[in-house]
N, C-alpha and C positions, 0 to 999 in steps of 0.2 A: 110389651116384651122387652128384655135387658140382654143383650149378650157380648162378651168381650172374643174378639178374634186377634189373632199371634202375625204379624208380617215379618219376616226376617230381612227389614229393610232399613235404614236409614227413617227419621220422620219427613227430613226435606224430600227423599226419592219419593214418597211414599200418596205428601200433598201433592206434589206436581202432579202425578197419578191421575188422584181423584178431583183434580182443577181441569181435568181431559174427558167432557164427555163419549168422547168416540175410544178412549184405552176404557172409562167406566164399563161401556155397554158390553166390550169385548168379555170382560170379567165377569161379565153374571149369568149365571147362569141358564140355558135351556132358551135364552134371548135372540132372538132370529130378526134385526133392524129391515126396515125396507130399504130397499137401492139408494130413492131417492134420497132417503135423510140418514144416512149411511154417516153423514158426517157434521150435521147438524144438531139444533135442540129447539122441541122435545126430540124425546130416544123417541119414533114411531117404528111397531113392528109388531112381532106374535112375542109372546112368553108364555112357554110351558111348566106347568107347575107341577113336581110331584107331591103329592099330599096322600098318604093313607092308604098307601095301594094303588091310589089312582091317578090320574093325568088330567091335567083340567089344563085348556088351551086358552087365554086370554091374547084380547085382540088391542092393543090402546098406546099409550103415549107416556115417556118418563122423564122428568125433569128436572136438571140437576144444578143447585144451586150452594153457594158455599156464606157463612152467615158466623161471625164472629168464630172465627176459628174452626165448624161445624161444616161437615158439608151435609148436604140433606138432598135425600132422592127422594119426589112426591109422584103418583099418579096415578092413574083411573084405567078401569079396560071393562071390555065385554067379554063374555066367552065368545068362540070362535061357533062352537055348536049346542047355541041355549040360547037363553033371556038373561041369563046370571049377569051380574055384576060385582066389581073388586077395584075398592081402594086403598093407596098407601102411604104411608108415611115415616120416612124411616131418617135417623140423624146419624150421623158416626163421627166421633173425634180421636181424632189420632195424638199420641202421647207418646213421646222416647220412653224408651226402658232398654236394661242392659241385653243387648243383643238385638235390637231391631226397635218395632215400635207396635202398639196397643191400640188397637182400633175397639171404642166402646159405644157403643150401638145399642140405639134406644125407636123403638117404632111400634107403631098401629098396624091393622091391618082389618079391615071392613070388607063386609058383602052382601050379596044375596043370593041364591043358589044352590049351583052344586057344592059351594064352599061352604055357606052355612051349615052342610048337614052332617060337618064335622065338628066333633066335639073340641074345646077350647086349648085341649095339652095334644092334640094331635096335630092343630095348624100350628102352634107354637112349635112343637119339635120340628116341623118340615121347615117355619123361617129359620129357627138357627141352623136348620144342616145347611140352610140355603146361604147362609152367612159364612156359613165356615168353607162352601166349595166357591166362594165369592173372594174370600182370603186368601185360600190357595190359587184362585187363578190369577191374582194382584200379583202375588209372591214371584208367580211363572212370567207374568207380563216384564215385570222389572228385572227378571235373572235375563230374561230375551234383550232387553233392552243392554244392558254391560254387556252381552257378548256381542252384541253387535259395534259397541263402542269399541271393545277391547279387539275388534276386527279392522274397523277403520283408523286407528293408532296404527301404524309400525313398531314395531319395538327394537328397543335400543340395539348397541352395537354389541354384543357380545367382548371384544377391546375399542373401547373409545378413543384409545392411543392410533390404534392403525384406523380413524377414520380420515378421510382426506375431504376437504373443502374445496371444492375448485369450481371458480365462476365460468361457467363455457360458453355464458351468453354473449351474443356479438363474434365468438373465436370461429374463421372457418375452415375448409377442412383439412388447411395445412399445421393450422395452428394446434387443433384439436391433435393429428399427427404427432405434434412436437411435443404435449401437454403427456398425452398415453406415455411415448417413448421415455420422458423423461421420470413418469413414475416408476416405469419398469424398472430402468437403472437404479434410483433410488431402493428399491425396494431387493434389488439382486446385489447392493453392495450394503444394506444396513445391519452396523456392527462394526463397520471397519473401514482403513483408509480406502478410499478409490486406485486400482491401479491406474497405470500411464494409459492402456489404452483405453479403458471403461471412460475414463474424464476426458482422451483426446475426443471419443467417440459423440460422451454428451455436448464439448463447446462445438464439435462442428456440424452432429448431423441434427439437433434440435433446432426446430424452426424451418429445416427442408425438406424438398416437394417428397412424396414418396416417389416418383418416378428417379430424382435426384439420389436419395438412399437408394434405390433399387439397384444402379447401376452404379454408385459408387462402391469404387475398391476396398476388398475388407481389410482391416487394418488389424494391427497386435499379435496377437497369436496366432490369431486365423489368417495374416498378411499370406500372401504365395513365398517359396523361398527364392530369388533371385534367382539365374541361372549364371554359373562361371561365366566369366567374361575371356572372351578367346582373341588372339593376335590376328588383326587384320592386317591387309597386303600393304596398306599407307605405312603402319606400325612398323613393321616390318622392313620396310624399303629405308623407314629413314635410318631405322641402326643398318641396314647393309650398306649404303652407299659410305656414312664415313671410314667403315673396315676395308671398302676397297680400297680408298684414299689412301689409307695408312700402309697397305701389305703394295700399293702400286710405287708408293715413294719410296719404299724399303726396297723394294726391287731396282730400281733407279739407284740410287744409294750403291747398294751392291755390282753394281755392271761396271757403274764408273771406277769404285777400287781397281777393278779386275782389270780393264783397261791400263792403268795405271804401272802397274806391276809387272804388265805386257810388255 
């Protein structure tokens, strides 16, 4: 039997694949592995075969080997409920072509039983159906496989411009403090000069405690407005005393004329 199946794959995605007994086993179909060799070689397990209407269960072992380019699946099984016997032998070589890659598939297939007692174009048409839902679950295994890659990638920055790089290792949690604060600023003044108090703000409260900002006075705009500064009693005393001086000497001054003229 000859049959060529279609992978919408890469040929490198396609041999890694089929160089994976345990992604093999997953792809073919009606193939039930046992626990134990779940991830081993040979493949041990059941395969169910449909052929002709009917279900034929085989009990046996599949072994997968890669050979000058060729990978080649061989091996042997019992029915699960008979005497029958099946064996096989099958090669597939995969080839680029535009849009993915060609898997061309050459095999035997032998027996005794309930399989013999189908005519020779009706077990050939169940191997190639059996080829072609072999390809489509390849196809499925590898599309599973990029989205799971394409899940463990993050993706880029939407602007690569506003990403920021900042080493935080070793900084602790004053410094970390000071690192946020100063992006904020950066970020609240980009476009344009810094006013006075945005840049008083960055050189002095960058690098201190939050307790230290917390209770520090706000500055700029936001400052409080002074309260008028009012005339204290000191203030006050010192201008009254020299006006006494002056209006007590003027009065002096004035007695002695009067006197005088007396």
């Amino acid at each position: 039997m000859e049959h060529e199946v279609f992978v919408p794959f890469p040929v490198a995605a396609v041999r890694r694949a089929l160089s994976d007994p345990a992604r093999v086993a997953r792809c073919i179909p009606g193939l039930q592995q046992d626990a134990a060799d779940a991830s081993g070689t040979p493949l041990a397990g059941r395969l169910r075969l449909r052929i002709g209407g009917s279900t034929i269960t085989y009990r046996g072992a599949l072994r997968l080997t890669e050979h000058d380019g060729a990978y080649e699946l061989s091996g042997e099984g019992t029915e699960a409920r008979g005497s029958g016997t099946v064996t096989l032998a099958l090669s597939a070589v995969p080839e680029e072509m535009p849009g993915g890659t060609r898997l061309t598939c050459t095999g035997t297939v032998g027996g005794a039983g309930r399989l013999a007692d189908f005519d020779p174009r009706t077990a050939e048409s169940a191997g190639r159906r059996l080829l072609d839902r072999f390809a489509a679950a390849l196809a499925e295994e590898l599309r599973e496989e990029g989205r799971v890659f394409e899940a463990e990638v993050p993706p880029p920055s939407l602007d690569p411009a506003t990403d920021v790089d900042v080493d935080v290792d070793g900084l602790d949690g004053e410094e970390l403090e000071g690192v946020a604060l100063e992006a904020v600023i950066e970020d609240a003044l980009e476009g344009g000069e810094p006013p006075a108090e945005a840049a008083h703000a960055r050189r002095t409260m960058i690098g201190r405690s939050a307790e230290e900002v917390d209770h520090a006075p706000p500055r700029g705009r936001y400052a409080p407005v002074p309260a008028p500064e009012t005339t204290t009693g000191t203030a006050a005393l010192r201008w009254a005393v020299p006006a006494a001086a002056v209006a007590l000497a003027s009065a002096v001054a004035v007695g002695r004329v009067l006197r005088r003229r007396r």
